[in-house]
N, C-alpha and C positions, 0 to 999 in steps of 0.2 A: 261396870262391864267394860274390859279392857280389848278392843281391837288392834290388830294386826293385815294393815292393808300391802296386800305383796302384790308385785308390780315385776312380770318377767319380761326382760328385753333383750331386742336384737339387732344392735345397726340401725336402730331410729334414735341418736341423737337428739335429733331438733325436735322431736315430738314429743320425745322422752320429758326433757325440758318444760314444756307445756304440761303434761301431765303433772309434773313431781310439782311444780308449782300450786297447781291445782292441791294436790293431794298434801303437800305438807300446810295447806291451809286451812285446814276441817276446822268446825268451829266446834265440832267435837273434843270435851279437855282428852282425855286417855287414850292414846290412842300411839301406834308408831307401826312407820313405814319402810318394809323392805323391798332393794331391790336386787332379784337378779339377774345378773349378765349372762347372757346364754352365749358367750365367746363371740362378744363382738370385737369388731376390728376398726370401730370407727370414733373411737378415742371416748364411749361412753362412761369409761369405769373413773377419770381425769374430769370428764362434764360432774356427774355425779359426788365426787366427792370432793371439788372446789365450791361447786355450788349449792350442792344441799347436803353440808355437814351435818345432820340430825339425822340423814336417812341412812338405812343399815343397808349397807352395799357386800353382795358378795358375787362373785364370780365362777363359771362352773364353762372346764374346756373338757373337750373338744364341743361348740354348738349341736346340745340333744332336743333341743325343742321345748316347746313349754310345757308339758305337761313334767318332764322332768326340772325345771327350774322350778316351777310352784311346789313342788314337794320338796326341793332345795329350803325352799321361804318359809314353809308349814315345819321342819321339822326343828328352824332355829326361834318361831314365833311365839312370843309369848302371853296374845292375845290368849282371851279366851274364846273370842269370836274370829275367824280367820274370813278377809276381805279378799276381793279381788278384783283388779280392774287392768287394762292395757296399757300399753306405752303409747299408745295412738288416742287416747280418750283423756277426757277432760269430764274428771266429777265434779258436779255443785257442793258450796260451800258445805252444804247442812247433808252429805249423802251419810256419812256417817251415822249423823244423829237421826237422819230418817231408817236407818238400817237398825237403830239401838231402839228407837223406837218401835217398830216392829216387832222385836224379840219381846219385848214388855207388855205390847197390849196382847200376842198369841204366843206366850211362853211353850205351848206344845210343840211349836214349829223348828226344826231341823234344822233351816236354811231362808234368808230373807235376799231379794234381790230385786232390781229395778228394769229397766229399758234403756236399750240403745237408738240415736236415734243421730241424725246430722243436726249442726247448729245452726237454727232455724234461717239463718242471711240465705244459708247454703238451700235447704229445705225449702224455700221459696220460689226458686231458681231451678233446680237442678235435678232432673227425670231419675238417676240413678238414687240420687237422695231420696227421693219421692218413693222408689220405689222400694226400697230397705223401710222406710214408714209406713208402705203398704202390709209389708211380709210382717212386721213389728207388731200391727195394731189389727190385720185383719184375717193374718194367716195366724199367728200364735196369740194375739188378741190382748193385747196387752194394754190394759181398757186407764180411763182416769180412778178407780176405786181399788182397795187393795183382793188379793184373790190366795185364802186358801185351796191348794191341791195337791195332787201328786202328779204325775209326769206331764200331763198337759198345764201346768200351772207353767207363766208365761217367764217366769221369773229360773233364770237358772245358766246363762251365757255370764264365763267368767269377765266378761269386760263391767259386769256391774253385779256382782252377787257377794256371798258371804255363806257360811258355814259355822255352825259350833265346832268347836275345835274339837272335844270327844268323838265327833260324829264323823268328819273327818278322817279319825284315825282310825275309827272302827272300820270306815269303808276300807282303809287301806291308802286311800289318798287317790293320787291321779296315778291312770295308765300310763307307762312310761313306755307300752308298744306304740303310744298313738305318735308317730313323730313328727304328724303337725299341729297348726291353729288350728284344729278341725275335729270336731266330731271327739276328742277327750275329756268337754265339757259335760257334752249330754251325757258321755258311759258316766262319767263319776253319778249325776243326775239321777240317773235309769237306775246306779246302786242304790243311793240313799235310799231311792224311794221305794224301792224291792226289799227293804228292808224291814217299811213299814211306817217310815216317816213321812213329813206334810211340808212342804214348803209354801211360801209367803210372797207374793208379788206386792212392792211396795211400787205409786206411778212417782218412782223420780226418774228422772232422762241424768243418761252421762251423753256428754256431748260426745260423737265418731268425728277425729279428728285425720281420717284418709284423704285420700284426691279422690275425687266423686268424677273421676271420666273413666272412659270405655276400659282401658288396659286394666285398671286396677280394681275394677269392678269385674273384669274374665277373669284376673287372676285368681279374686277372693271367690268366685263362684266355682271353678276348676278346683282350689285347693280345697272347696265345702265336698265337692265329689268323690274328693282323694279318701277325704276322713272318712266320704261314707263306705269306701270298702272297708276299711281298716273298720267300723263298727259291725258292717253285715260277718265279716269274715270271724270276730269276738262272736258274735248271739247267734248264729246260723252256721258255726263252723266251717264255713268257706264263702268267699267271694262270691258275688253274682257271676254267675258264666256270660260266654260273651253273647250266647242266645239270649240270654235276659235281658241283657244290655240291649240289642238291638232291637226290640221288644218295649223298653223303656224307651228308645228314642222315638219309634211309631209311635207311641203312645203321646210323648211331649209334640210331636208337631201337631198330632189330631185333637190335641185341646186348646193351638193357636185360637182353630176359629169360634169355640164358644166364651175363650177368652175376651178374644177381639169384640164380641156385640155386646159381652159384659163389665171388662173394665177401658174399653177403646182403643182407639189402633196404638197410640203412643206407649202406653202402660202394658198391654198385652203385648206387644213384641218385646220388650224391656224383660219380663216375664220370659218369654220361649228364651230369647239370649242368657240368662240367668238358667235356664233349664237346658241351655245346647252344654252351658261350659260348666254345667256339675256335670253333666253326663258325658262329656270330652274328661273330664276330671277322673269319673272311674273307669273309661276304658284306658287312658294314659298310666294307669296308678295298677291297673289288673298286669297290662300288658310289660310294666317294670318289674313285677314281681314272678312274675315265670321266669 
């Protein structure tokens, strides 16, 4: 079983780095790793091929986003399993071979993938960490045992998943309307499994190798809200109106306070701030697109 781990990036050099390290280290034998550049400008294509000459580098201008870079990587891969993980993330040695394994003990399964999660130093420390391990393990539930399903199965965020590569191409690949980190993961997802397929949560953790403070934590929850127009406006033919919107926002501060007696003041406001900036996220992303 030959894999193909594709790895889209953009302007994360230094983490890029970290990653490919990672990744060209799989104790998995078969296996080869592509990377594409989504028109960066920060000398990644010069990083990449001084230092990890085994990986397959390719390039794609003007910067379209990831979902059109991963179909860049799928359509040159000669895996028959096609992998995927970020430029920000750091897989363990054996993700491969826990991904291979997978496919062998539930041969029915479509799609095999793990959990995201911060690298535990961080995770000890750090409230934003804390609370992406809450959304991880108790919002999509991403438990210690493995889980077949279909669209609620926990497994399925390209920073640590995988695909048969048939299956893949029969979806079509990735949405290349989605033009951010947001929300092109779950449509591919919502296809497979509308199709009639089963996917596989295996619990291996890729380390999130982001900055776990305030800014980059709004930004990533703003850009989760962007995606989510761009998915409502695919399956419901148009964007939430701005009535909805404002409707969705009464709705998020009035579950502050049953939040608040049930996961405590630090963790429930962490929560409403993750819920003000996906909903700042789709009315910034509604109101650019008029």
């Amino acid at each position: 079983m030959r894999f193909s781990l594709i790895i889209p990036t953009y302007n994360r050099k230094d983490t890029l780095r970290r990653c490919l390290a990672a990744a060209t280290g799989q104790d998995y034998p078969d296996y080869e790793v592509i990377v594409v550049d989504d028109g960066s400008t920060d000398g990644t294509g010069e990083m990449v091929q001084q230092e990890f000459p085994s990986v397959r580098y390719i390039r794609q201008e003007p910067n379209r986003g990831p979902a059109a870079a991963r179909n860049r990587g799928i359509a040159i891969a000669t895996g028959e399993i096609i992998a995927f993980t970020d430029d920000d993330c750091l897989i363990p040695v054996d993700f491969l071979a826990r991904l291979a394994e997978g496919y062998q003990q539930y041969p029915e399964v479509a799609g095999v993938g793990g959990y995201l999660e911060a690298p535990d130093d961080i995770l000890q420390r750090n409230i934003f960490a804390q609370f992406e391990a809450y959304v991880t393990h108790r919002v999509y539930h991403a438990g210690t045992e493995p889980y077949v399903g279909g669209f609620e199965c926990p497994a399925g965020g390209t920073n640590s998943m995988s695909y048969r590569q048939e299956i893949l191409l029969e979806a079509g690949g990735f949405d290349e309307t989605f033009p951010y980190a947001a929300g092109e993961d779950a449509d591919l997802k919502w296809r497979v499994v509308e199709q009639g397929h089963r996917l596989l949560y295996v619990p291996v953790k890729v380390a999130h190798l982001q900055p776990y403070h305030f800014r980059s934590f709004w930004r990533q929850h703003r850009q989760h809200g962007r995606g989510t127009v761009h998915f409502e406006r695919k399956y419901h033919g148009q964007p939430p109106s701005r009535v909805r919107l404002v409707l969705r926002l009464a709705a998020r501060w009035a579950r502050w306070l049953p939040h608040l007696l049930r996961l405590g003041p630090t963790l429930a406001t962490v929560k409403l701030l993750a819920e003000l900036a996906d909903w700042w996220g789709q009315w910034g992303e509604i109101a650019r697109s008029r």
